[in-house]
C-alpha positions as semicolon CSV with decimal commas, in nm:
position;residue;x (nm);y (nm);z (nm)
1;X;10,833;7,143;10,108
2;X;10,926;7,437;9,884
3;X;11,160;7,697;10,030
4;X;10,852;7,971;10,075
5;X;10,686;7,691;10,219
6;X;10,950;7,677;10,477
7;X;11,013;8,048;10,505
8;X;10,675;8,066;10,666
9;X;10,645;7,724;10,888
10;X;10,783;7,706;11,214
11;X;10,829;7,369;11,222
12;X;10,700;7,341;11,641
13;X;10,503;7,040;11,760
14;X;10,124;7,057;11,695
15;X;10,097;7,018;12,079
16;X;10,338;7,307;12,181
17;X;10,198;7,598;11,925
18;X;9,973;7,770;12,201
19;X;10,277;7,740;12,508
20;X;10,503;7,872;12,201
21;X;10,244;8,193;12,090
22;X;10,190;8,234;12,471
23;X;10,582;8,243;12,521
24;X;10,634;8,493;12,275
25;X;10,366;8,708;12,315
26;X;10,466;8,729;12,699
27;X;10,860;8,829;12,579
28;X;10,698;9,057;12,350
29;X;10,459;9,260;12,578
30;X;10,721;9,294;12,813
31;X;10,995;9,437;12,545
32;X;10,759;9,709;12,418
33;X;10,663;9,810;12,768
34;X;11,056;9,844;12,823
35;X;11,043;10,044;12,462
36;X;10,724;10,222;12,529
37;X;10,859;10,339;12,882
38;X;11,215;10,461;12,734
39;X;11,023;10,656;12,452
40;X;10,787;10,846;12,669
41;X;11,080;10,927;12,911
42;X;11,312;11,068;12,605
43;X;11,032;11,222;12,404
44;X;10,889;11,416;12,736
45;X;11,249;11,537;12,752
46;X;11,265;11,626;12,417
47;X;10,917;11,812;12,437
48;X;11,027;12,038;12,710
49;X;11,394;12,086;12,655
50;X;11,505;12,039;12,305
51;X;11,417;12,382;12,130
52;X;11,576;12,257;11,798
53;X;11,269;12,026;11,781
54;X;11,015;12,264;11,731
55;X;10,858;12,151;11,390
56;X;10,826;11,822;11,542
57;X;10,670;11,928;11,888
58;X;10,307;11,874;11,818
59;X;10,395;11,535;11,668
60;X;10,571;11,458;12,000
61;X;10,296;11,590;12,210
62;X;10,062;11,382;12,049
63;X;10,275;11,062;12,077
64;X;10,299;11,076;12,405
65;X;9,962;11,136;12,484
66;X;9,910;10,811;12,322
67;X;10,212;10,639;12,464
68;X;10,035;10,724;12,836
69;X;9,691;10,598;12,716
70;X;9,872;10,240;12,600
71;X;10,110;10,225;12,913
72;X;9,841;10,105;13,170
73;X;9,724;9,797;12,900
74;X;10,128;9,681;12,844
75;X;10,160;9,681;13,209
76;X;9,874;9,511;13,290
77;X;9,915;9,319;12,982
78;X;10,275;9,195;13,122
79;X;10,128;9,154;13,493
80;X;9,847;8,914;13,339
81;X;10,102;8,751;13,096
82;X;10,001;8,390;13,250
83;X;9,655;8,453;13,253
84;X;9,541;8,665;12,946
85;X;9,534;8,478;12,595
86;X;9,824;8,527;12,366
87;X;9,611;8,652;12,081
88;X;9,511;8,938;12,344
89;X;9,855;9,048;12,451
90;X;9,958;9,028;12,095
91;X;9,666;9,293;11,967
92;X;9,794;9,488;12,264
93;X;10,174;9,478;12,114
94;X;10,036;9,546;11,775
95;X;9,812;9,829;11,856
96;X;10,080;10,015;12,019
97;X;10,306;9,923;11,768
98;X;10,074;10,123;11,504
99;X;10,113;10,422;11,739
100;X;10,507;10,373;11,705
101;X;10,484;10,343;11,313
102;X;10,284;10,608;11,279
103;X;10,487;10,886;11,520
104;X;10,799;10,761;11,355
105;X;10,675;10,829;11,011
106;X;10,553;11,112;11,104
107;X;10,900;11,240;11,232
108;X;11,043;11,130;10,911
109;X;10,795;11,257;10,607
110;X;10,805;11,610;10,829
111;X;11,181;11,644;10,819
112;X;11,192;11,611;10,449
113;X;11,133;11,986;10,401
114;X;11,461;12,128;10,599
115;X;11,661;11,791;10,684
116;X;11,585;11,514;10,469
117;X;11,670;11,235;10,751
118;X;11,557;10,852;10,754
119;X;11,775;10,741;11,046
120;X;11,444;10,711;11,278
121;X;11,272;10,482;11,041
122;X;11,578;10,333;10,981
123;X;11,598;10,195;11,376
124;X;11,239;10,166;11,410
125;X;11,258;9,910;11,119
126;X;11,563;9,727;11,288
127;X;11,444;9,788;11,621
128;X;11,124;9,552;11,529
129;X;11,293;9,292;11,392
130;X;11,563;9,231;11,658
131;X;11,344;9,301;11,974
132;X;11,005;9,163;11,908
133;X;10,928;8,802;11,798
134;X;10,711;8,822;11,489
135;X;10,572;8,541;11,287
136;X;10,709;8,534;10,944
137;X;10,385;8,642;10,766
138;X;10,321;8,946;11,072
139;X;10,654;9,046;10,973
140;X;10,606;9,057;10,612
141;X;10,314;9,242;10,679
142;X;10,453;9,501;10,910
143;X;10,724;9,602;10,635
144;X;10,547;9,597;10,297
145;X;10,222;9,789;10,496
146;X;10,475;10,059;10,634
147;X;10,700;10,091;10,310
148;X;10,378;10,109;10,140
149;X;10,213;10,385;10,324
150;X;10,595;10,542;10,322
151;X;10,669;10,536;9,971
152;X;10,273;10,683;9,901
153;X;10,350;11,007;10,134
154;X;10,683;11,066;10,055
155;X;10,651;11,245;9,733
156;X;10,432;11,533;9,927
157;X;10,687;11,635;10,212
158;X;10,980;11,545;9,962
159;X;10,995;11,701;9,587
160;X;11,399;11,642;9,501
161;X;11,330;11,338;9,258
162;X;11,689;11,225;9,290
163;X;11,617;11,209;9,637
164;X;11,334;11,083;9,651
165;X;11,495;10,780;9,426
166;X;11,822;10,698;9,667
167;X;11,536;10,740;9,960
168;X;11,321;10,440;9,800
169;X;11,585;10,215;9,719
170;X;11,742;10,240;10,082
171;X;11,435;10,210;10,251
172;X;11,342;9,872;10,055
173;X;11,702;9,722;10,099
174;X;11,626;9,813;10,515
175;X;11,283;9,635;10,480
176;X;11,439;9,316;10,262
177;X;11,697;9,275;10,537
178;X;11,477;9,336;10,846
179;X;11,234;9,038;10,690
180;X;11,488;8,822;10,665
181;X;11,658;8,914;11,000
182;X;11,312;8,865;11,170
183;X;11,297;8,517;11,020
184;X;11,625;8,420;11,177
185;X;11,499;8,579;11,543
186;X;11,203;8,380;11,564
187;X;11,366;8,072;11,378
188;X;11,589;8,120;11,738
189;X;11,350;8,129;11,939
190;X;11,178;7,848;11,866
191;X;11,522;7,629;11,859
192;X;11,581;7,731;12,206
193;X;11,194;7,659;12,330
194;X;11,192;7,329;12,130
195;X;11,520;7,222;12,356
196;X;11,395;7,375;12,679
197;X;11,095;7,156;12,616
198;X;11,310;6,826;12,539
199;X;11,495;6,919;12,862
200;X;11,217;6,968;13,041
201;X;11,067;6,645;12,933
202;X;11,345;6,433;13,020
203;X;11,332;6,559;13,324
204;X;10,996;6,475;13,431
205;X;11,077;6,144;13,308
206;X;11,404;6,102;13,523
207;X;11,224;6,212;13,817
208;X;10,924;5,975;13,748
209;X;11,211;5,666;13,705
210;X;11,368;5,793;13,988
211;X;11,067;5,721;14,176
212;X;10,904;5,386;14,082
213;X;11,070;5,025;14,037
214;X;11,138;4,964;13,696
215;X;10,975;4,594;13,655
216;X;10,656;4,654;13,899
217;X;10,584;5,066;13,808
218;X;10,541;5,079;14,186
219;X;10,697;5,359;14,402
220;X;11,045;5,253;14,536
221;X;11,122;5,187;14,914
222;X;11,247;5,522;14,944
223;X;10,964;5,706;14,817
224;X;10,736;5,528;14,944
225;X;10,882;5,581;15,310
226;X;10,850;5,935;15,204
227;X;10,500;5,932;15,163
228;X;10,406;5,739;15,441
229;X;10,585;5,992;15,619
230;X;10,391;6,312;15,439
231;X;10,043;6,146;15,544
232;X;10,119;6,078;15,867
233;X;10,258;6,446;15,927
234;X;9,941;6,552;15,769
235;X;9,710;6,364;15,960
236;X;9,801;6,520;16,247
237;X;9,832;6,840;16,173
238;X;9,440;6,809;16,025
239;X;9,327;6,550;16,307
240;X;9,198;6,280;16,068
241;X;9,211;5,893;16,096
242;X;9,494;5,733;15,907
243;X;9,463;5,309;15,837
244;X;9,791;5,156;15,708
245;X;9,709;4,817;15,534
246;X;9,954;4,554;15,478
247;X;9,894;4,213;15,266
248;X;10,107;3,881;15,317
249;X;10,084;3,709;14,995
250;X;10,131;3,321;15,024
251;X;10,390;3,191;14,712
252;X;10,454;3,578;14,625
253;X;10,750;3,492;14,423
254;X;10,578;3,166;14,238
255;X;10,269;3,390;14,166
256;X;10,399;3,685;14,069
257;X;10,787;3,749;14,088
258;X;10,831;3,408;13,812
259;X;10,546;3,432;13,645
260;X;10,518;3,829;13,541
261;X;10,892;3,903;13,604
């Protein structure tokens, strides 16, 4: 396989890709709630208290109008994590990521005219990469769609070309790294859930040895006192019949123990 090849593939067992998309689609809908919770909380206090913010208050307002519409679904999304499909918590992350893109470029292209700042896109661009599991090609995606739509509006809210020059070229460097940093997050995350999944297969099988003779595949004298145990407590708690049979094999050992091992 070519290196793009392998930029893009994952490399996880055909028979663990839906447990793996549900996995990260539960870490992620429970991230940006913890984002989308912090954001409302510091952009209602900027709203209200932060005078110097004036330009930006209707952006603001209008943000978290739409962070309190999406706040019920990521909830509910991260209550139902076990029970909703992945592909539906995911739209849910991406939708309200959207709404995040969109207020923070909107932040950014409006402070062009008095403060030329791009710190906010700056951790927005991070932010994504570290915090939420993306698939390589969702990532790629996210970046070149926002740099594209960034680099398009820029030259209306910013007219300095020398600016507008050192602005592009730091922006795409922040968008290079983030892809490749948001290769090496999910490349992570699927190391650890491919060993948590080899642990938890041994496991099962150590418990199942544990439990059954090795040459017969029967349960073991122990376990099997166990469950004799566990029906008879249960028929009595229920009040049903309960028939123990036992066989006496003639020539046991000559039949079976010699002749099958």
């Amino acid at each position: 396989m070519n290196k793009a090849g392998s930029f893009f593939k994952l490399n996880i067992p055909e028979e663990l890709i839906q447990d793996f998309k549900m996995d990260t689609a539960a870490v992620n809908i429970c991230r940006m709630l913890v984002i989308a919770i912090i954001l409302l909380i510091y952009e209602t206090f900027v709203f209200f208290l932060v005078p110097a913010w004036l330009n930006n208050l209707s952006i603001i307002e209008v943000f978290i109008v739409a962070s309190l519409v999406f706040l019920p679904f990521l909830w509910l999304g991260r209550k139902k994590a076990g029970q909703w499909n992945a592909n539906v918590l995911m739209f849910i992350v991406y939708a309200y990521l959207a709404v995040l893109i969109a207020f923070i470029l909107a932040l950014t292209l409006n402070s062009q005219g008095f403060d030329p700042q791009t710190y906010l896109y700056i951790f927005l661009v991070f932010g994504i990469s570290i915090f939420l599991y993306l698939r390589p090609l969702a990532s790629i995606i996210f970046n070149v769609s926002t740099f594209a739509v960034f680099a398009a509006l820029l030259p209306y809210y910013q007219a300095d070309p020398m600016i507008l020059q050192r602005t592009y070229v730091n922006i795409l460097v922040v968008h290079i790294i983030s892809i490749a940093a948001n290769r090496m997050n999910i490349g992570s995350r699927v190391a650890i859930f491919k060993d948590r999944f080899t642990i938890e297969e041994q496991n099962r099988r150590l418990f199942e040895q544990a439990q059954r003779d090795l040459m017969t595949g029967m349960l073991n004298h122990a376990v099997s006192i166990e469950s004799l145990d566990d029906e008879i407590t249960r028929a009595n708690r229920i009040g049903y019949p309960l028939t123990i049979m036992l066989l006496d094999i003639d020539n046991f050992k000559r039949l079976f123990v010699d002749t099958c091992g």
